[in-house]
Backbone atoms as SQL, in Angstrom:
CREATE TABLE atoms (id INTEGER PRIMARY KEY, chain TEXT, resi INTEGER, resn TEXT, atom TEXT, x REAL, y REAL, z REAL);
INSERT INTO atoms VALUES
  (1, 'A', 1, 'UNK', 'N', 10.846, 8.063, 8.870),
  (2, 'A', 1, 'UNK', 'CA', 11.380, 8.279, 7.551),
  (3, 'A', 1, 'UNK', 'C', 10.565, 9.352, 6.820),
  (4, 'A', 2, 'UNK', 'N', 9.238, 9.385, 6.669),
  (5, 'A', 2, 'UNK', 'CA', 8.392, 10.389, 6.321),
  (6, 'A', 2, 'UNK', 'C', 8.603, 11.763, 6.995),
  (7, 'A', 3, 'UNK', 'N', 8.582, 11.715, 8.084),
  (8, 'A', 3, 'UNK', 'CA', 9.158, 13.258, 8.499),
  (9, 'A', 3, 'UNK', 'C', 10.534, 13.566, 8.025),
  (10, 'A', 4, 'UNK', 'N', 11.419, 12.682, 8.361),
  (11, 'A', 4, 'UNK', 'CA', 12.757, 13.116, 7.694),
  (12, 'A', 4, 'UNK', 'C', 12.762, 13.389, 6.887),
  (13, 'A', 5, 'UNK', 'N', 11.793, 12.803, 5.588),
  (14, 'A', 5, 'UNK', 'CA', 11.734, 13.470, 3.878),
  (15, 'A', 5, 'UNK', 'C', 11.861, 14.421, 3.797),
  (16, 'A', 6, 'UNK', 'N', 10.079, 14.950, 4.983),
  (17, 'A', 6, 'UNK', 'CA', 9.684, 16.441, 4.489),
  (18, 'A', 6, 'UNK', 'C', 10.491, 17.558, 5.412),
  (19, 'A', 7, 'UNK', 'N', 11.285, 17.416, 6.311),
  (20, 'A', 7, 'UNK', 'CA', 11.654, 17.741, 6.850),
  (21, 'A', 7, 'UNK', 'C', 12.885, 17.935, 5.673),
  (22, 'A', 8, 'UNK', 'N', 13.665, 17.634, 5.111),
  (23, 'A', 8, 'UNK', 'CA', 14.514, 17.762, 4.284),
  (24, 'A', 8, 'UNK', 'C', 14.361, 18.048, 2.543),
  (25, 'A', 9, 'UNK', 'N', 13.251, 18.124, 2.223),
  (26, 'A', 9, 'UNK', 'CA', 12.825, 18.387, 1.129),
  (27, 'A', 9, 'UNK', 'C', 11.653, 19.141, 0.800),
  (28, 'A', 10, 'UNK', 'N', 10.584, 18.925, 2.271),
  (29, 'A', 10, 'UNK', 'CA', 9.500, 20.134, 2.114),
  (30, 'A', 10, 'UNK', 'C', 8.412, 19.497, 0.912),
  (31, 'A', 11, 'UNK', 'N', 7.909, 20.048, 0.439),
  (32, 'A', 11, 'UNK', 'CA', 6.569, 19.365, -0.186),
  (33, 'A', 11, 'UNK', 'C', 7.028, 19.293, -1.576),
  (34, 'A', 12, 'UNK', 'N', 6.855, 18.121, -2.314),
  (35, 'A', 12, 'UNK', 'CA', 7.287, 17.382, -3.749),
  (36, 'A', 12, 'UNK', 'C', 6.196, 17.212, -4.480),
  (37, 'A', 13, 'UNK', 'N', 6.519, 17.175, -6.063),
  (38, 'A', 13, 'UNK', 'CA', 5.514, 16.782, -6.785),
  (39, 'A', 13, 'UNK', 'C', 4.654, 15.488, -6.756),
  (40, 'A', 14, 'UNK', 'N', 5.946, 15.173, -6.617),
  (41, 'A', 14, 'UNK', 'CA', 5.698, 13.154, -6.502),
  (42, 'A', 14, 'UNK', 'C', 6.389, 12.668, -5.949),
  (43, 'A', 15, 'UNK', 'N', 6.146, 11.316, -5.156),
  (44, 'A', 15, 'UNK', 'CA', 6.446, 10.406, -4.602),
  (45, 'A', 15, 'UNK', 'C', 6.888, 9.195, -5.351),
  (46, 'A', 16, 'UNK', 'N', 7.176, 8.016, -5.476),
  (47, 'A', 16, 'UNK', 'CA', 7.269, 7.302, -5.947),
  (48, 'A', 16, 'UNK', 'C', 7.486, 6.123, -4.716),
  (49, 'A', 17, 'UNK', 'N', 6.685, 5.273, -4.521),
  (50, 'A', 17, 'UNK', 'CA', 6.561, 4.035, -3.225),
  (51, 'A', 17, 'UNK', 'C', 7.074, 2.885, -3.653),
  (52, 'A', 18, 'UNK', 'N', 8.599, 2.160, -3.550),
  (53, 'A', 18, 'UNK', 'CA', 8.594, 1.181, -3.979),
  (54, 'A', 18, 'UNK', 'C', 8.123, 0.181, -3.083),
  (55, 'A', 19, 'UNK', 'N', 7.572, -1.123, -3.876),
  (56, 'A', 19, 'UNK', 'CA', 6.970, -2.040, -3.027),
  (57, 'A', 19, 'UNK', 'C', 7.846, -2.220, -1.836),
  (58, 'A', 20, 'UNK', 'N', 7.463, -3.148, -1.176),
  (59, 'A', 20, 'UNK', 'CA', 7.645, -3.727, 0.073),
  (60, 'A', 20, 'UNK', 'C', 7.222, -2.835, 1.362),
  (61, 'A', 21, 'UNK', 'N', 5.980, -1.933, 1.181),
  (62, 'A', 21, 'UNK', 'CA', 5.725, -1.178, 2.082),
  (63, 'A', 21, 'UNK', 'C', 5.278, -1.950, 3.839),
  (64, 'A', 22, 'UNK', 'N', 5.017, -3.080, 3.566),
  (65, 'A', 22, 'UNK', 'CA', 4.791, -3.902, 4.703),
  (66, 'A', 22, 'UNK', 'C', 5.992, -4.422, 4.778),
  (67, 'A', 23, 'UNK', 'N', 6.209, -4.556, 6.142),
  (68, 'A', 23, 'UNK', 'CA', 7.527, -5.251, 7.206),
  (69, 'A', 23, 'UNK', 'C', 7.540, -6.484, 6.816),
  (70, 'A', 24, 'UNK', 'N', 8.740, -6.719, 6.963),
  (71, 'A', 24, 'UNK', 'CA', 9.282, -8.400, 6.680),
  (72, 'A', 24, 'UNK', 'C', 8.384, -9.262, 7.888),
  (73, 'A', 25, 'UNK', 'N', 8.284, -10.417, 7.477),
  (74, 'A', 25, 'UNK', 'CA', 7.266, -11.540, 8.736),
  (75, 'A', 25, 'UNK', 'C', 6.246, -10.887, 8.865),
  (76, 'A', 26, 'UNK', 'N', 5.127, -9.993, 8.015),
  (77, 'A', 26, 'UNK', 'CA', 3.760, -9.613, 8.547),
  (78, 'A', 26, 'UNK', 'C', 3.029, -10.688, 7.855),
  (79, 'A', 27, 'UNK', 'N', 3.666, -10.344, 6.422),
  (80, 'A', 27, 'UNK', 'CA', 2.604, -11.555, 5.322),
  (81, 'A', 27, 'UNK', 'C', 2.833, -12.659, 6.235),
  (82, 'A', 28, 'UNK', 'N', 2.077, -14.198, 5.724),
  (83, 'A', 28, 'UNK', 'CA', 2.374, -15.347, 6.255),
  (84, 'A', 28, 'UNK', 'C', 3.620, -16.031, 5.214),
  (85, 'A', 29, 'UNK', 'N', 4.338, -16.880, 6.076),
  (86, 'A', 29, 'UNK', 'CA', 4.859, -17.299, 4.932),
  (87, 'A', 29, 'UNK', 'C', 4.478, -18.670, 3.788),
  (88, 'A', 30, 'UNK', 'N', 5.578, -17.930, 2.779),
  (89, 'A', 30, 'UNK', 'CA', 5.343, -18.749, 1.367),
  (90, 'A', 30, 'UNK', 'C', 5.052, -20.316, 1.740),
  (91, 'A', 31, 'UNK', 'N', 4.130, -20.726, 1.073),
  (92, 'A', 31, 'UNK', 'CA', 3.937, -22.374, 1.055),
  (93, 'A', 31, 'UNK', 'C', 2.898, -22.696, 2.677),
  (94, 'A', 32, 'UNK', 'N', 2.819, -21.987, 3.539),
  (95, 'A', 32, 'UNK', 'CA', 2.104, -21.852, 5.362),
  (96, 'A', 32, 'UNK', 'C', 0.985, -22.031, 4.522),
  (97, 'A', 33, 'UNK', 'N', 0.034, -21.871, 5.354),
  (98, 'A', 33, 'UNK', 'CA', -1.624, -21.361, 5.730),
  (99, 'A', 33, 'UNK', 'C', -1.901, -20.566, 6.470),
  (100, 'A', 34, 'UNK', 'N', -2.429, -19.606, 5.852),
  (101, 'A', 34, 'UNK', 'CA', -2.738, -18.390, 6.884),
  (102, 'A', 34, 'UNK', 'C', -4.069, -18.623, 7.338),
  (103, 'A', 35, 'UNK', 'N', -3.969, -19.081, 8.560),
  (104, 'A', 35, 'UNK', 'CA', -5.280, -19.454, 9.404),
  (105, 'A', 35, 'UNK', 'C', -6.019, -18.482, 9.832),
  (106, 'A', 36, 'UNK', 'N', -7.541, -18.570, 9.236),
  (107, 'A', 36, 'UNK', 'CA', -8.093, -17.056, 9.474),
  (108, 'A', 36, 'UNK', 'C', -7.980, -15.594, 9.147),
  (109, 'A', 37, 'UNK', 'N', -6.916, -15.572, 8.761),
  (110, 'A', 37, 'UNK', 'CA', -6.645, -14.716, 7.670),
  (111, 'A', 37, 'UNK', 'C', -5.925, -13.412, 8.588),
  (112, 'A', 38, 'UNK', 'N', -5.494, -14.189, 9.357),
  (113, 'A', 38, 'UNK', 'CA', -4.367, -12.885, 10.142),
  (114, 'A', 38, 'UNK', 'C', -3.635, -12.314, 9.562),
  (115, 'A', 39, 'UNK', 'N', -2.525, -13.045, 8.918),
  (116, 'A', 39, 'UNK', 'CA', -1.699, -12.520, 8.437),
  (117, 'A', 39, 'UNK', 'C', -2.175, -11.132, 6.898),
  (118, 'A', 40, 'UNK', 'N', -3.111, -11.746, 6.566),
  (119, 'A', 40, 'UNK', 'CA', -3.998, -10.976, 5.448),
  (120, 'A', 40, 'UNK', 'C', -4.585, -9.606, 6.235),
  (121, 'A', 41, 'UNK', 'N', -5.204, -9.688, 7.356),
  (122, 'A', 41, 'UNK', 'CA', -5.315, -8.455, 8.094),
  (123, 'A', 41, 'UNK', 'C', -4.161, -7.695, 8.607),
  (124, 'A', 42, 'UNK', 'N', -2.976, -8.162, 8.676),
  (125, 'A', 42, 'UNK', 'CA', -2.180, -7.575, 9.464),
  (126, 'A', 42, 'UNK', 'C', -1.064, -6.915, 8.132),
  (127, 'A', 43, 'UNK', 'N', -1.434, -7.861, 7.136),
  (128, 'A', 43, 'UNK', 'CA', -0.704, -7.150, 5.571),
  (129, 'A', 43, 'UNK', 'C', -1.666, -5.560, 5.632),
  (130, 'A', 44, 'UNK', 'N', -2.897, -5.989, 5.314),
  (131, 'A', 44, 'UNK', 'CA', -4.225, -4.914, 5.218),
  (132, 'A', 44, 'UNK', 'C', -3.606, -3.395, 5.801),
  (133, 'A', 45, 'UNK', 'N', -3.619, -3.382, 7.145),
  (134, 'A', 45, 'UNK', 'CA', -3.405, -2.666, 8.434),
  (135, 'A', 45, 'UNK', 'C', -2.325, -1.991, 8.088),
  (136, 'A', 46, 'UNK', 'N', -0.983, -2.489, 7.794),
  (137, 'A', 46, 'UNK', 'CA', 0.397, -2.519, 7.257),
  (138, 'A', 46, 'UNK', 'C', 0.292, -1.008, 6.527),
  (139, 'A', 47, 'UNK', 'N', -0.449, -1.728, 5.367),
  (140, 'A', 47, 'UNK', 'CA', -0.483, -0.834, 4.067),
  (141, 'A', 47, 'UNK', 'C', -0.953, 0.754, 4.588),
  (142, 'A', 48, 'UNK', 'N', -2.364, 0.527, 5.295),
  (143, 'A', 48, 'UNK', 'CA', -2.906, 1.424, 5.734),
  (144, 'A', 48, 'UNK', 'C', -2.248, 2.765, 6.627),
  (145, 'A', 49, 'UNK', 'N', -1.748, 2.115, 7.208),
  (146, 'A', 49, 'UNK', 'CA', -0.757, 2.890, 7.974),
  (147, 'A', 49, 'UNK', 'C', 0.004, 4.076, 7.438),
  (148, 'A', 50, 'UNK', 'N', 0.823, 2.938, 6.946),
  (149, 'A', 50, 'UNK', 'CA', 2.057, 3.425, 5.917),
  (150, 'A', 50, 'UNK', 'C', 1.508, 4.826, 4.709),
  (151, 'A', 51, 'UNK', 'N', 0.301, 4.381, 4.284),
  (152, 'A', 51, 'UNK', 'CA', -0.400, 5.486, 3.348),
  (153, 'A', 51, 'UNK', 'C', -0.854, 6.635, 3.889),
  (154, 'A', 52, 'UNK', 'N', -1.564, 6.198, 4.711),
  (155, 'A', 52, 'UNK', 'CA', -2.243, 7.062, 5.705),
  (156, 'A', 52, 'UNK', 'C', -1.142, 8.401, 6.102),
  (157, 'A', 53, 'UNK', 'N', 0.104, 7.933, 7.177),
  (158, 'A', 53, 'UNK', 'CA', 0.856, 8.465, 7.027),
  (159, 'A', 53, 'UNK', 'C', 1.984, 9.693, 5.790),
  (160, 'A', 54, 'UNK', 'N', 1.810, 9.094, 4.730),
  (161, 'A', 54, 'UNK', 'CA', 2.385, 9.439, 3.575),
  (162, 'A', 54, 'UNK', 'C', 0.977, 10.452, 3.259),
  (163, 'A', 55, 'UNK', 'N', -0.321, 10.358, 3.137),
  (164, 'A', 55, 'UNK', 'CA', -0.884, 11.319, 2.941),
  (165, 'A', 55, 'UNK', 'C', -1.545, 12.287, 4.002),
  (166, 'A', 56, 'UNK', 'N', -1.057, 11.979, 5.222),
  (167, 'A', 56, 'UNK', 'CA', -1.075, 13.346, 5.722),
  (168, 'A', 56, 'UNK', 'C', -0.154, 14.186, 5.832),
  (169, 'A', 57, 'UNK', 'N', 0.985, 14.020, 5.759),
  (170, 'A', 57, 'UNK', 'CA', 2.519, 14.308, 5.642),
  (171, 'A', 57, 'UNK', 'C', 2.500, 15.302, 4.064),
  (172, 'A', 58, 'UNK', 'N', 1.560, 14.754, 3.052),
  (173, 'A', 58, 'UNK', 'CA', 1.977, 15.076, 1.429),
  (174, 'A', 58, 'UNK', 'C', 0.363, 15.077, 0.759),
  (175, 'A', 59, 'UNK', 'N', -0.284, 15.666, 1.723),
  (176, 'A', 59, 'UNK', 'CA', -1.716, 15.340, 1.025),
  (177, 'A', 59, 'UNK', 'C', -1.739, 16.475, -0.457),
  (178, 'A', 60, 'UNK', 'N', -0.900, 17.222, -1.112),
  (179, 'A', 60, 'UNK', 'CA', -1.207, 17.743, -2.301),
  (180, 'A', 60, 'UNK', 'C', 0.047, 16.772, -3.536),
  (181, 'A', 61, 'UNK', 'N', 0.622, 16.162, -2.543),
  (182, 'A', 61, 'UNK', 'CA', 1.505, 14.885, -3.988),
  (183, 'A', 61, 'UNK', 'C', 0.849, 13.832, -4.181),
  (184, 'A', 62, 'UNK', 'N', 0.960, 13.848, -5.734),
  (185, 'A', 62, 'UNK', 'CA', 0.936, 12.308, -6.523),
  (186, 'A', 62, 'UNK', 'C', 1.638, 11.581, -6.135),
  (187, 'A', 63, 'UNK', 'N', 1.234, 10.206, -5.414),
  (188, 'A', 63, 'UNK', 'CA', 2.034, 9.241, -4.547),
  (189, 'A', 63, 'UNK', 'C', 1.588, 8.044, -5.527),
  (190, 'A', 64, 'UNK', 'N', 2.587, 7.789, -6.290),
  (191, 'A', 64, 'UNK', 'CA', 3.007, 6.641, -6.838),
  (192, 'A', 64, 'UNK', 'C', 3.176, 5.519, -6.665),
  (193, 'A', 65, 'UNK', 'N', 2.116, 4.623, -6.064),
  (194, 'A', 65, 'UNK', 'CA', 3.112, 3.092, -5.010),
  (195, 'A', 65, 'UNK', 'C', 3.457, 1.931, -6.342),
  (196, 'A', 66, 'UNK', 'N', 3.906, 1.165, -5.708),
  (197, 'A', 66, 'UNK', 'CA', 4.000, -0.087, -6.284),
  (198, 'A', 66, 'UNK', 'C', 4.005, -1.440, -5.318),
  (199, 'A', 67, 'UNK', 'N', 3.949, -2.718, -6.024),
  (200, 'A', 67, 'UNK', 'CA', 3.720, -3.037, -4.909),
  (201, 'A', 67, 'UNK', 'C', 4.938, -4.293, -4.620),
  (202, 'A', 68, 'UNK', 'N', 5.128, -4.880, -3.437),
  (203, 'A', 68, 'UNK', 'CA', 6.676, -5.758, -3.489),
  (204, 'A', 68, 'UNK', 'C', 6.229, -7.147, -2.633),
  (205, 'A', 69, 'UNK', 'N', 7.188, -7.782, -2.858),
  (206, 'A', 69, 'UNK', 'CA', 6.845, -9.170, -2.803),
  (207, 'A', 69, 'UNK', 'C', 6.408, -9.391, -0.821),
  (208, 'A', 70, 'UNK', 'N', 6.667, -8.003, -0.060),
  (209, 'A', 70, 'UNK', 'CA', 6.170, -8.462, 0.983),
  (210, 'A', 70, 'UNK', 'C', 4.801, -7.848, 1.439),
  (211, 'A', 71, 'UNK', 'N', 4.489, -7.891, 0.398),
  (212, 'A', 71, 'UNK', 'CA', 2.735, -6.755, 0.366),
  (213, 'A', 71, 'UNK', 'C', 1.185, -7.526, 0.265),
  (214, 'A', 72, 'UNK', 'N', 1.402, -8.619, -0.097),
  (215, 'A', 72, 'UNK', 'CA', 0.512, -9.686, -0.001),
  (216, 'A', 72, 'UNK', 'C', 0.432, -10.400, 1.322),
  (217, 'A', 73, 'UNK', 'N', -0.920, -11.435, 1.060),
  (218, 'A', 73, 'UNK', 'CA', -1.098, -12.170, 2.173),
  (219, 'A', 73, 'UNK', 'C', 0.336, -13.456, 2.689),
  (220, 'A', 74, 'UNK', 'N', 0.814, -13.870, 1.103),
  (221, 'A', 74, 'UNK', 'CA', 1.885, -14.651, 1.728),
  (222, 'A', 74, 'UNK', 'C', 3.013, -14.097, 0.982),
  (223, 'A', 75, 'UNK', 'N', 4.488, -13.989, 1.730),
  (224, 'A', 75, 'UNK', 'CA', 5.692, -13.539, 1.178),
  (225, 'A', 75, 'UNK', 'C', 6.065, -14.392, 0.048),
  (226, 'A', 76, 'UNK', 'N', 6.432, -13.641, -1.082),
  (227, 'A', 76, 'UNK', 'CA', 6.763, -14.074, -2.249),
  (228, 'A', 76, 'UNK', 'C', 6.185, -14.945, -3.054),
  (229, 'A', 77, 'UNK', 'N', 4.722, -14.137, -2.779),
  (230, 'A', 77, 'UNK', 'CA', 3.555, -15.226, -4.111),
  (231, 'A', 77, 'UNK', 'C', 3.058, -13.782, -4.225),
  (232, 'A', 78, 'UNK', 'N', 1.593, -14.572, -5.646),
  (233, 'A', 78, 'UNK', 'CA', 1.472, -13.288, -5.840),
  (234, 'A', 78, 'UNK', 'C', 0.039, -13.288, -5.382),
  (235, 'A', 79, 'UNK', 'N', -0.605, -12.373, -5.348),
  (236, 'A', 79, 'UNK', 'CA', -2.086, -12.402, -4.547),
  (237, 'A', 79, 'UNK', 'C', -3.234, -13.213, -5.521),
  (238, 'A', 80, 'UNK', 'N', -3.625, -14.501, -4.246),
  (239, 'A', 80, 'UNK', 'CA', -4.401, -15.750, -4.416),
  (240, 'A', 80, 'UNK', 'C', -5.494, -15.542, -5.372),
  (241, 'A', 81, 'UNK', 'N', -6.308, -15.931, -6.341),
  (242, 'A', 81, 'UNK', 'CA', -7.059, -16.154, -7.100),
  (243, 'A', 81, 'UNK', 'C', -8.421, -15.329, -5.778),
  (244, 'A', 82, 'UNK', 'N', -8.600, -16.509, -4.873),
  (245, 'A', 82, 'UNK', 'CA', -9.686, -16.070, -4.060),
  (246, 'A', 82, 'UNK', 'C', -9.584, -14.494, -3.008),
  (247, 'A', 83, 'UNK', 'N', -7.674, -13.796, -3.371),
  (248, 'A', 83, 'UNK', 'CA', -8.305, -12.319, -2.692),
  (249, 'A', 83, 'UNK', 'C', -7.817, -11.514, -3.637),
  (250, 'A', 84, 'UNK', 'N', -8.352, -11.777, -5.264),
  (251, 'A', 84, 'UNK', 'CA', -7.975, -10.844, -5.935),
  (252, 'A', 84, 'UNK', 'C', -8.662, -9.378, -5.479),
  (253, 'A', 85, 'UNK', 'N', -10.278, -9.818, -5.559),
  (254, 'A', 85, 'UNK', 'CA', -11.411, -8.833, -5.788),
  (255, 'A', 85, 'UNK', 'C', -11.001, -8.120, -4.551),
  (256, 'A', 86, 'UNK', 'N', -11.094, -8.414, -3.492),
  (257, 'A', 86, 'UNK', 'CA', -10.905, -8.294, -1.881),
  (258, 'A', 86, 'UNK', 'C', -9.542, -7.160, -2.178),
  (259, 'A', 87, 'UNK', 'N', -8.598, -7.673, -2.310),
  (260, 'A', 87, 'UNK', 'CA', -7.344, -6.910, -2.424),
  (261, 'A', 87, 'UNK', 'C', -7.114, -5.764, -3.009),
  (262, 'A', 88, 'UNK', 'N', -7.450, -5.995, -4.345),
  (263, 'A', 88, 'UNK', 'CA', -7.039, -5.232, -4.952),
  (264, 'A', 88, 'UNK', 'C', -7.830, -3.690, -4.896),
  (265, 'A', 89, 'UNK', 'N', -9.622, -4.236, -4.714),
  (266, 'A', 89, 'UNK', 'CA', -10.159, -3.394, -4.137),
  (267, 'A', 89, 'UNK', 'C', -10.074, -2.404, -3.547),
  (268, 'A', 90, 'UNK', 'N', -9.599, -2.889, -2.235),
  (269, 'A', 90, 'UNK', 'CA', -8.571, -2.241, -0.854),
  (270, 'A', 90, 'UNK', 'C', -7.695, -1.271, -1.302),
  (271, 'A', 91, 'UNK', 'N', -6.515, -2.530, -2.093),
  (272, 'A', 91, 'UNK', 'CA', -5.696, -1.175, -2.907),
  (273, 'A', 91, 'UNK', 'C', -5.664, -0.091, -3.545),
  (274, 'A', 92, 'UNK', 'N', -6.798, -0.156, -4.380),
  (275, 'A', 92, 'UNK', 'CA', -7.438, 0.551, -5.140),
  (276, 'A', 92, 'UNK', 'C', -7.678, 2.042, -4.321),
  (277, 'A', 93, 'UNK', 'N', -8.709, 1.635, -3.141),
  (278, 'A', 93, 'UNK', 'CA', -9.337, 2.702, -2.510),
  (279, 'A', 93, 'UNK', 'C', -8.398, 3.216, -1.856),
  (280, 'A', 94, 'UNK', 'N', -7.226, 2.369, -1.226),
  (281, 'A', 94, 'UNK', 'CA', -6.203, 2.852, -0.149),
  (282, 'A', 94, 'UNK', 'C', -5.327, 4.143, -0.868),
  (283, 'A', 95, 'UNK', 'N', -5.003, 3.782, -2.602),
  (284, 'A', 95, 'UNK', 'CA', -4.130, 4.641, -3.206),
  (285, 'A', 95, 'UNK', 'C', -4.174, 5.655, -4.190),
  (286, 'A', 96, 'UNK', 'N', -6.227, 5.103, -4.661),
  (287, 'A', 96, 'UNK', 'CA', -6.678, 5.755, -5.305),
  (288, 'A', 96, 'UNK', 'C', -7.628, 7.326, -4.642),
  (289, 'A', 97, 'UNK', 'N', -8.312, 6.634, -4.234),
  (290, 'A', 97, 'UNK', 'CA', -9.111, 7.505, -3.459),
  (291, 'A', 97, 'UNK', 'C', -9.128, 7.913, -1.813),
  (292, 'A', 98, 'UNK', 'N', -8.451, 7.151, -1.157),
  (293, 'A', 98, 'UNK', 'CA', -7.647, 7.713, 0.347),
  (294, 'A', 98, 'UNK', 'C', -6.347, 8.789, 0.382),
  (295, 'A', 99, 'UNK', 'N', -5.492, 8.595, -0.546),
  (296, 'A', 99, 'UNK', 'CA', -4.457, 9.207, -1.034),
  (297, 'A', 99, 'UNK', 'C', -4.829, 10.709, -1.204),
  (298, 'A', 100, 'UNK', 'N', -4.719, 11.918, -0.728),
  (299, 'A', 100, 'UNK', 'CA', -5.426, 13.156, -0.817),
  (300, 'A', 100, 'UNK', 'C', -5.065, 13.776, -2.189),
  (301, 'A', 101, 'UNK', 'N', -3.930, 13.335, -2.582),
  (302, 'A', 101, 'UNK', 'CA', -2.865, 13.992, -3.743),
  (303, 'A', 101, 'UNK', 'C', -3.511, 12.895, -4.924),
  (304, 'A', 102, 'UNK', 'N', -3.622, 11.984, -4.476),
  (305, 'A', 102, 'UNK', 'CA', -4.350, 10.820, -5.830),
  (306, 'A', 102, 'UNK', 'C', -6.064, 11.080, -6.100),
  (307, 'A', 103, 'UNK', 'N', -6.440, 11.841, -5.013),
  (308, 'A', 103, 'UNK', 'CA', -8.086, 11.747, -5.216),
  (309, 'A', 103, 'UNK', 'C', -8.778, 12.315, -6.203),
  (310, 'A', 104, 'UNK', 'N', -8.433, 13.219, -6.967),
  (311, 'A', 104, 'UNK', 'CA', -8.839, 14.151, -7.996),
  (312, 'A', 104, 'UNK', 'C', -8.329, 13.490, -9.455),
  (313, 'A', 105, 'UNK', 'N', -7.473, 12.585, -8.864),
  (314, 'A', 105, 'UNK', 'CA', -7.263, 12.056, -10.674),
  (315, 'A', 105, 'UNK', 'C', -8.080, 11.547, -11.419),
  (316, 'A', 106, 'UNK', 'N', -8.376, 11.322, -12.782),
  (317, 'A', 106, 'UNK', 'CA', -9.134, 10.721, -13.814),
  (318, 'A', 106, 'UNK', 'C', -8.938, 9.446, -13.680),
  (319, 'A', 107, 'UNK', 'N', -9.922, 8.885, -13.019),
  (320, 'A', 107, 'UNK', 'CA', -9.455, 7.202, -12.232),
  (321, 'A', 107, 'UNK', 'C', -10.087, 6.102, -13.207),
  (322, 'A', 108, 'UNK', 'N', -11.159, 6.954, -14.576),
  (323, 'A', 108, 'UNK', 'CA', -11.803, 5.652, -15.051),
  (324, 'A', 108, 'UNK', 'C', -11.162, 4.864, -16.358),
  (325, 'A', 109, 'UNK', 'N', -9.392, 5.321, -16.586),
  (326, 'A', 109, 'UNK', 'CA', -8.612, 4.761, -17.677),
  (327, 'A', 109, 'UNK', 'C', -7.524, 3.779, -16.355),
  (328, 'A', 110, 'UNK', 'N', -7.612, 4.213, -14.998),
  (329, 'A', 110, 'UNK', 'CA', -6.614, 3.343, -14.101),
  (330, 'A', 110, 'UNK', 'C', -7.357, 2.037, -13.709),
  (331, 'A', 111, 'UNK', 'N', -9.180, 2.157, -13.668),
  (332, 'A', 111, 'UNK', 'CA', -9.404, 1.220, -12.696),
  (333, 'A', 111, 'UNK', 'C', -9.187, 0.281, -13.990);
């Protein structure tokens, strides 16, 4: 899908990511236990990918994500008390400062 973009549109100002960037059945599901925290690594990995991709493809665009109910550790909750810090962290670095097109922004009114 990323090549097809740029392949059809060539390099953009912005992006805009609507959530659900992780595949359906990666999170664990709603109400389960995610034993060991697989499913939380395999959300992690997910994301990574997916960005990773998007900024080598667009490393001079502002990539906009958001995030969707299959982007957490479990589908359709919202991220646990105990992986706020952990998470959001991640997120943070994955979209703030991994992002080549996001890295130069004025990040100390976002964090």
């Amino acid at each position: 899908m990323i090549s097809r973009f740029k392949e059809s549109f060539g390099a953009v100002d912005v992006i805009i990511v609507p959530g659900d960037s992780v595949a359906h059945y990666v999170s664990a599901a709603s109400g389960s236990t995610d034993v060991g925290g697989v499913a939380y690594a395999a959300v992690k990995k997910n994301l990574e990918a997916t960005f990773t991709k998007l900024g080598e493809a667009f490393p001079n665009t502002l990539i906009v994500p958001t995030f969707g109910n299959n982007d957490g550790r479990y589908h359709n909750e919202a991220i646990d008390e105990d992986d706020k810090a952990d998470y959001y962290s991640f997120v943070y670095d994955l979209w703030l400062n991994k992002l080549p097109g996001n890295a130069n922004l004025d990040k100390t009114t976002i964090k």
